[in-house]
N, CA, C and O of each residue as an XYZ file, in Angstrom:
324
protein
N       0.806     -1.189      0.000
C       0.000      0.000      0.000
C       0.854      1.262      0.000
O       0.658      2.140     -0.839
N       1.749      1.356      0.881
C       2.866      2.694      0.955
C       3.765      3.218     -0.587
O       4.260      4.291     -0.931
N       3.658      1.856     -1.242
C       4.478      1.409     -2.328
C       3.746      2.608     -3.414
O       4.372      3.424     -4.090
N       2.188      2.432     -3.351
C       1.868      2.821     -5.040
C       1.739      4.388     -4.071
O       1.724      5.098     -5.076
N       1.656      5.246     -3.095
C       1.793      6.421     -2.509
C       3.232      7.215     -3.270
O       3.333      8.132     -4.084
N       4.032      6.522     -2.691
C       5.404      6.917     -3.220
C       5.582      6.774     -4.762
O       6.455      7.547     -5.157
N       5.064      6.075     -5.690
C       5.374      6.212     -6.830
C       4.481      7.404     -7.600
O       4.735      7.965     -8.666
N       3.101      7.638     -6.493
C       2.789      8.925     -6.826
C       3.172     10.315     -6.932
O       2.812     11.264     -7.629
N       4.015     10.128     -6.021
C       5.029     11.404     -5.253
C       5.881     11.484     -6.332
O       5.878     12.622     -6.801
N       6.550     10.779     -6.860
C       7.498     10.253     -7.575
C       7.339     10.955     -8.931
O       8.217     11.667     -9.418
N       5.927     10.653     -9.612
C       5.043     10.768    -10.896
C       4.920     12.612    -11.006
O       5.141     13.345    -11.970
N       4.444     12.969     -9.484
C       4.192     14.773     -9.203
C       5.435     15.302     -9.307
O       5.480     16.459     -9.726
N       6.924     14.518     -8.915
C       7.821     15.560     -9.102
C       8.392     16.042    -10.532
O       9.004     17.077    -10.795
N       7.940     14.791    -11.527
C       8.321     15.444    -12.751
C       7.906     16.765    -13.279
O       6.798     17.297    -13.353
N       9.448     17.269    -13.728
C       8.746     18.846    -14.503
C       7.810     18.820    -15.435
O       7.560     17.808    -16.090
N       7.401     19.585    -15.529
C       5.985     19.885    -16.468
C       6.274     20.359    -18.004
O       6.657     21.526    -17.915
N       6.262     20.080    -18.956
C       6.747     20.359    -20.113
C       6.452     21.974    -20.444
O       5.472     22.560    -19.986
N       7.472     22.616    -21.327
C       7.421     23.840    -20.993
C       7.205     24.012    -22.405
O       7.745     23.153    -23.102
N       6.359     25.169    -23.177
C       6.000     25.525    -24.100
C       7.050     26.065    -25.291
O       7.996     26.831    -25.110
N       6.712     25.576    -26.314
C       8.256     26.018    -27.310
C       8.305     27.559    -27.312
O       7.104     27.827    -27.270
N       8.912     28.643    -27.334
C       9.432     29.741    -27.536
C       8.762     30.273    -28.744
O       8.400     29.475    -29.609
N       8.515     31.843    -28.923
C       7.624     31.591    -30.071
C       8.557     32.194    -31.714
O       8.178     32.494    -32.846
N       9.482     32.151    -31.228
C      10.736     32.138    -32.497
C      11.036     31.173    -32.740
O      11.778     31.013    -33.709
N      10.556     29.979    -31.898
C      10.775     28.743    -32.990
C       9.627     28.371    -33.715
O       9.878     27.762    -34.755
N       8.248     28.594    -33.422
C       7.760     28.476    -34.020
C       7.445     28.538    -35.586
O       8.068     29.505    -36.022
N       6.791     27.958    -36.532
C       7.069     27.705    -37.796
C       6.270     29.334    -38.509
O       5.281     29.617    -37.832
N       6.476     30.178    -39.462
C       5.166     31.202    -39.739
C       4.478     30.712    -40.322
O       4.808     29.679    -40.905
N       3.112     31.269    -40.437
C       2.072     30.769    -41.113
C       1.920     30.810    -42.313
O       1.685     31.948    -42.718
N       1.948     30.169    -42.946
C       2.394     30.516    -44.724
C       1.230     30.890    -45.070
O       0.371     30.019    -45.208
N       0.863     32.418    -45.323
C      -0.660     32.917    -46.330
C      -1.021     32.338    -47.022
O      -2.180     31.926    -47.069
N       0.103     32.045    -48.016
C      -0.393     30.833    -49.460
C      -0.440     29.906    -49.111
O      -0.878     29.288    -50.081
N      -0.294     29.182    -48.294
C      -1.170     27.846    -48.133
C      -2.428     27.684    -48.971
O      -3.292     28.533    -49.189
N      -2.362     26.443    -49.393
C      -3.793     25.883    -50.399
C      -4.981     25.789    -49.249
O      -4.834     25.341    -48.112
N      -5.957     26.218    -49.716
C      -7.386     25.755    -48.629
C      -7.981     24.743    -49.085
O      -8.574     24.715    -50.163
N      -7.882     23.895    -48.363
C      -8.471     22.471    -48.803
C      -9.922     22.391    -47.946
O      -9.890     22.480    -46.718
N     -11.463     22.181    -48.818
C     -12.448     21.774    -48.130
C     -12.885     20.761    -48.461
O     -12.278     20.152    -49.342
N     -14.144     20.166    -47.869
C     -14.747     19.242    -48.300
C     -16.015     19.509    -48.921
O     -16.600     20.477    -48.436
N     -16.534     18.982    -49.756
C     -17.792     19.759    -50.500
C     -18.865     18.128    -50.340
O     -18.273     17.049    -50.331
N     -20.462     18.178    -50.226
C     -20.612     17.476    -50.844
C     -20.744     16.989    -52.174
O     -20.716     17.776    -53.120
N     -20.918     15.477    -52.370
C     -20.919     14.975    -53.858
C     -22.148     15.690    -54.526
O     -21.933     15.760    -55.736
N     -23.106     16.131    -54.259
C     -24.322     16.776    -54.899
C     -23.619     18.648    -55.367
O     -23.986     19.401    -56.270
N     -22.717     18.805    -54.479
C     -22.320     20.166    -54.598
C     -20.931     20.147    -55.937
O     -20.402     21.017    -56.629
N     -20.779     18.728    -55.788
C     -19.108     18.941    -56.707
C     -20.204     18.741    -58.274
O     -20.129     19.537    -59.209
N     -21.175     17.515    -58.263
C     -21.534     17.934    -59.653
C     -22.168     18.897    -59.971
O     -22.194     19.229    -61.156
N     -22.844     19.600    -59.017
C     -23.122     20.956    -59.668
C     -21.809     21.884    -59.940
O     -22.120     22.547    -60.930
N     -21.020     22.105    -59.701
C     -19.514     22.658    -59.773
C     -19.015     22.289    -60.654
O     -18.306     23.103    -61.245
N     -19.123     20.776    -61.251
C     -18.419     20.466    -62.216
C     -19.167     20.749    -63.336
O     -18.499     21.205    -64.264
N     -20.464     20.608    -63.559
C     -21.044     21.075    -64.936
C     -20.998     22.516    -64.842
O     -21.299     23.111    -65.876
N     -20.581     23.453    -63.481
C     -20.147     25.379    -64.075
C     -18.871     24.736    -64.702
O     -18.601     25.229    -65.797
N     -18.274     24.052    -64.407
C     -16.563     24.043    -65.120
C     -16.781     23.893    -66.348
O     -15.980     24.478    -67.077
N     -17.767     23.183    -66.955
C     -17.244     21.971    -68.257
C     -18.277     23.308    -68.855
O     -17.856     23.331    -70.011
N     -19.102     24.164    -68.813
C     -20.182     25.053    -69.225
C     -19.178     25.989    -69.187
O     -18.928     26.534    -70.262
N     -18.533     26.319    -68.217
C     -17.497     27.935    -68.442
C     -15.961     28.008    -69.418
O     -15.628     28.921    -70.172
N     -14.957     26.328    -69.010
C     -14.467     26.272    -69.074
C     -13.049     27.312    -68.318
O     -12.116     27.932    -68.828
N     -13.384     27.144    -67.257
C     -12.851     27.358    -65.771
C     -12.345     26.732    -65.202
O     -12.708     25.579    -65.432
N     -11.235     26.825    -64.118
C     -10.962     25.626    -63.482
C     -12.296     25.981    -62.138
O     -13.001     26.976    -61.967
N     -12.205     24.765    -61.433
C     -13.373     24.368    -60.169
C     -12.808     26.149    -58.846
O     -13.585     26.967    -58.354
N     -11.236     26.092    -58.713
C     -10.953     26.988    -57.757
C     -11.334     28.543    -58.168
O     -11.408     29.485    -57.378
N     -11.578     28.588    -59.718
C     -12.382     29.869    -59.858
C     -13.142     30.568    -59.305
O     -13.048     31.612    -58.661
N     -14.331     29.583    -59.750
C     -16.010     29.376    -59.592
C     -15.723     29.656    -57.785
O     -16.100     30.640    -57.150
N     -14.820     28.260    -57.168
C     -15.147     28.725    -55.681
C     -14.509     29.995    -55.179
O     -15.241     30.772    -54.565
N     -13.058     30.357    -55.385
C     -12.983     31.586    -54.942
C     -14.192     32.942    -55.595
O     -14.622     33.763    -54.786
N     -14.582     33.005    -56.944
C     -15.707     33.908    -56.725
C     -16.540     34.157    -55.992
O     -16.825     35.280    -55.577
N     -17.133     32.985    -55.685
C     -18.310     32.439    -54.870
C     -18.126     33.053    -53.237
O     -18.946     33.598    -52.499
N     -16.658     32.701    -53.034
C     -16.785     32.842    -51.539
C     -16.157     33.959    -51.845
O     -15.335     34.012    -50.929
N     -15.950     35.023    -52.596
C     -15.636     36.587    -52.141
C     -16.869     37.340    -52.830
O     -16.696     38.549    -52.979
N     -18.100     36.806    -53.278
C     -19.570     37.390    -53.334
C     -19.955     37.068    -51.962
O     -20.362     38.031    -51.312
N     -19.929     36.250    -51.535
C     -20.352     35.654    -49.968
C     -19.833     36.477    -48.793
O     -20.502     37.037    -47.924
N     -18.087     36.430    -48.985
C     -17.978     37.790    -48.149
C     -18.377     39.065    -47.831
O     -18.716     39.622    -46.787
N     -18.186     39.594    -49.671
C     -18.846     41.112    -49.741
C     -20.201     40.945    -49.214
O     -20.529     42.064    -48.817
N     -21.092     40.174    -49.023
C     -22.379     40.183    -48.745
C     -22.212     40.306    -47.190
O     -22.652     41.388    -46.801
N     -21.807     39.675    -46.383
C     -22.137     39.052    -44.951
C     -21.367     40.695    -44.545
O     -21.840     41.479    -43.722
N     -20.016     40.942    -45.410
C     -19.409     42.541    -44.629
C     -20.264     43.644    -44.752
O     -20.279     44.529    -43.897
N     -21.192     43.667    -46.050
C     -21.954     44.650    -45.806
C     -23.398     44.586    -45.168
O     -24.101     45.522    -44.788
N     -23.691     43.009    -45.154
C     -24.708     43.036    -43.393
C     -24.163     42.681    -42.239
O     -24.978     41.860    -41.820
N     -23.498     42.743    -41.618
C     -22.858     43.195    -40.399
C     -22.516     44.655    -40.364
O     -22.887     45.147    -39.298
N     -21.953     45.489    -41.141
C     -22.466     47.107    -41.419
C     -23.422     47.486    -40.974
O     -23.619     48.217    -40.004
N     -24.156     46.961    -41.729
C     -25.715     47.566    -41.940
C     -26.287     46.990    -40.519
O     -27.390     47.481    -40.279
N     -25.775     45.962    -39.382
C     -26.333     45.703    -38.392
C     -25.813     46.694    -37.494
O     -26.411     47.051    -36.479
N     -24.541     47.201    -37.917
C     -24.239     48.078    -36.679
C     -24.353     49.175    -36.716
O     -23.721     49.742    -35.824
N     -25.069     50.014    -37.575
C     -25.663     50.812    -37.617
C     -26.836     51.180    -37.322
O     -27.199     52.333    -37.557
């Protein structure tokens, strides 16, 4: 019984791992690719804008999601006003 006490004691004196420094840390690369997941009902609609525009697919979505932005920035505006 005294035995598993002391190996507790033992377990608490280890140091506690200390957080990396933040100059080692790696930077965040902006260009990084954004990878999502779409569903399969959403990619064939996406793929017949491609094969209809002759676009690539990351077009269509970056348009998409900077109409989506401009929209949501100018209602949150318009809410705080």
């Amino acid at each position: 019984m005294h035995g598993t006490i002391d190996k507790r004691r033992r377990r608490a004196a280890v140091k506690p791992l200390r957080a990396r420094p933040a100059a080692r840390r790696k930077p965040i690369d902006r260009n990084a690719p954004l990878i999502l997941k779409i569903t399969p009902r959403l990619d064939r609609a996406l793929t017949k804008v491609v094969k209809k525009s002759g676009r690539p697919k990351y077009y269509h979505v970056r348009r998409a999601l900077e109409r989506y932005l401009n929209h949501m920035e100018a209602l949150i505006k318009s809410v705080k006003q």
